[in-house]
N, C-alpha and C positions, 0 to 999 in steps of 0.2 A: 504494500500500500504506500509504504514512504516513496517509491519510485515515481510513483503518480504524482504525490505531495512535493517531488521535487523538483518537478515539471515547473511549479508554478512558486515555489519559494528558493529555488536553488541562487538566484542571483539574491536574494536578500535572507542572508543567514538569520539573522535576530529576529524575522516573522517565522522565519524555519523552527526557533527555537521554540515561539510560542503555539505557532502550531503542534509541533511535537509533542509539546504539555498540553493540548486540548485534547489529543488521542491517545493519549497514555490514561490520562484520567476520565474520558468517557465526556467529555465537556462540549456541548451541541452549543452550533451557532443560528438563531432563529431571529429573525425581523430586526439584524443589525444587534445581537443582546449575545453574551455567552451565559449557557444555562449550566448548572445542576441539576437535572431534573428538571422542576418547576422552579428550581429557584434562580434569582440570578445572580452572576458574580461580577463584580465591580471589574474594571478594565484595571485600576491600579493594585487589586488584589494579585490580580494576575500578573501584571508586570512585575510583583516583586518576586512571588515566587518564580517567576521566567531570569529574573532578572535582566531586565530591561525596560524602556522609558515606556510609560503609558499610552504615547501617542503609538508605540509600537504595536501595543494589544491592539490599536483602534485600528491599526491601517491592515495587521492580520484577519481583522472581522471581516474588513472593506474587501480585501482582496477575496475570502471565504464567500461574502454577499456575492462580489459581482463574476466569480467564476461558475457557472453552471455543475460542473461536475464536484467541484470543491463546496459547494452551496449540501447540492445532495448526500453527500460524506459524512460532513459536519453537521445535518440537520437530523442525521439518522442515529448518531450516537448516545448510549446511553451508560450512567455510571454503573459501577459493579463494586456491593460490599465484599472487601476482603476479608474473610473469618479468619486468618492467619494466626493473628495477635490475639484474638478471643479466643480460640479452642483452647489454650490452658485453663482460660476462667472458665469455663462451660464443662472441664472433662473432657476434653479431645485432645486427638492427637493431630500436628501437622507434618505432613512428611514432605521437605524440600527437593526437589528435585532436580541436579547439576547434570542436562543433558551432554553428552561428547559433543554430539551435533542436530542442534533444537530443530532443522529443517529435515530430519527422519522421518517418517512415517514408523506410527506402531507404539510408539515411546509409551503413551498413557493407556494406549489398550493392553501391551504387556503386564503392566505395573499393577493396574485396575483387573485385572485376571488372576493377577497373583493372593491380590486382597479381600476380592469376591472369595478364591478359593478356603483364606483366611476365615470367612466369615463375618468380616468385618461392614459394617455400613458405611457410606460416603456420605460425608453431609456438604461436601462441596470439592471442586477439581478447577482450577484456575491456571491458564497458561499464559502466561507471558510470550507477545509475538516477536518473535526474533526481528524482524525489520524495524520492530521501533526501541527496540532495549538491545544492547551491548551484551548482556551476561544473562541469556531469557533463563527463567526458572522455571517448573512444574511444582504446583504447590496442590496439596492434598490433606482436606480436612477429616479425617475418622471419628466417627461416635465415640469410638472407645479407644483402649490402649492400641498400637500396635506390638505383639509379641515379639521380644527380642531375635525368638529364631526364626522369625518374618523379613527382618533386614536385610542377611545375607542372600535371600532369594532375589528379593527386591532390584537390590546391587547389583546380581547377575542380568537383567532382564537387559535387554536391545539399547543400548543408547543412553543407558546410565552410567554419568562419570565420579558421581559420590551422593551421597544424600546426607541432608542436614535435617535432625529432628526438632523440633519446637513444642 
């Protein structure tokens, strides 16, 4: 998808950057506004965590408004809660996932075959897209514990280079 998105920010890095941050975080652009959902977020919210100057969120909007396929993208995005950082509070477990190479095919059906066989329930599965993240992860929330001699099958599966428990 970034290939697309560079069509149209490759000559202006610092709209690239704030674009970057509206697809990472699920953050739709609708009737000139960046959303949350229903909510909206401030253009200088966003510049600081972009970091950059305000007027730069506003000319990323512009450019998002006036490109038709860029319009469509950003109008269709939605955010997504991470259960990461909760499964400890909740009783869960989350199993990290340090792909060899994220653009495999198989990675999380492997893994999810292993844990089904486990008996374990999923209460959520979250992938990070290698085109817009440097270091993508496979993140995996479980109902319950995962059993310690769960891990070393895990490890063996297609395309995984370590796993981090949480």
């Amino acid at each position: 998808m970034w290939l697309l998105l560079s069509e149209y920010f490759g000559r202006y890095p610092s709209q690239g950057k704030v674009a970057r941050l509206l697809l990472s975080l699920g953050l739709s652009v609708k009737n000139g506004k960046v959303h949350c959902g229903d909510v909206e977020i401030a253009d200088i919210a966003l510049a600081r965590a972009a970091g950059v100057d305000r007027r730069i969120v506003r000319s990323t909007v512009e450019t998002i408004e006036a490109e038709g396929a860029l319009r469509e993208v950003f109008a269709a995005l939605h955010p997504t809660a991470m259960l990461r950082d909760v499964a400890p509070v909740m009783g869960w477990s989350c199993i990290e996932i340090v792909p060899t190479d994220a653009h495999s095919s198989g990675i999380l059906a492997e893994i999810m075959g292993v844990i089904a066989e486990g008996g374990i329930s999923v209460r959520q599965a979250l992938v990070d897209d290698p085109l817009l993240m440097e270091e993508p992860r496979l993140y995996i929330m479980t109902e319950s514990t995962v059993p310690p001699e769960m891990i070393p099958r895990i490890k063996r599966c297609r395309g995984v280079k370590s796993i981090i428990l949480h």
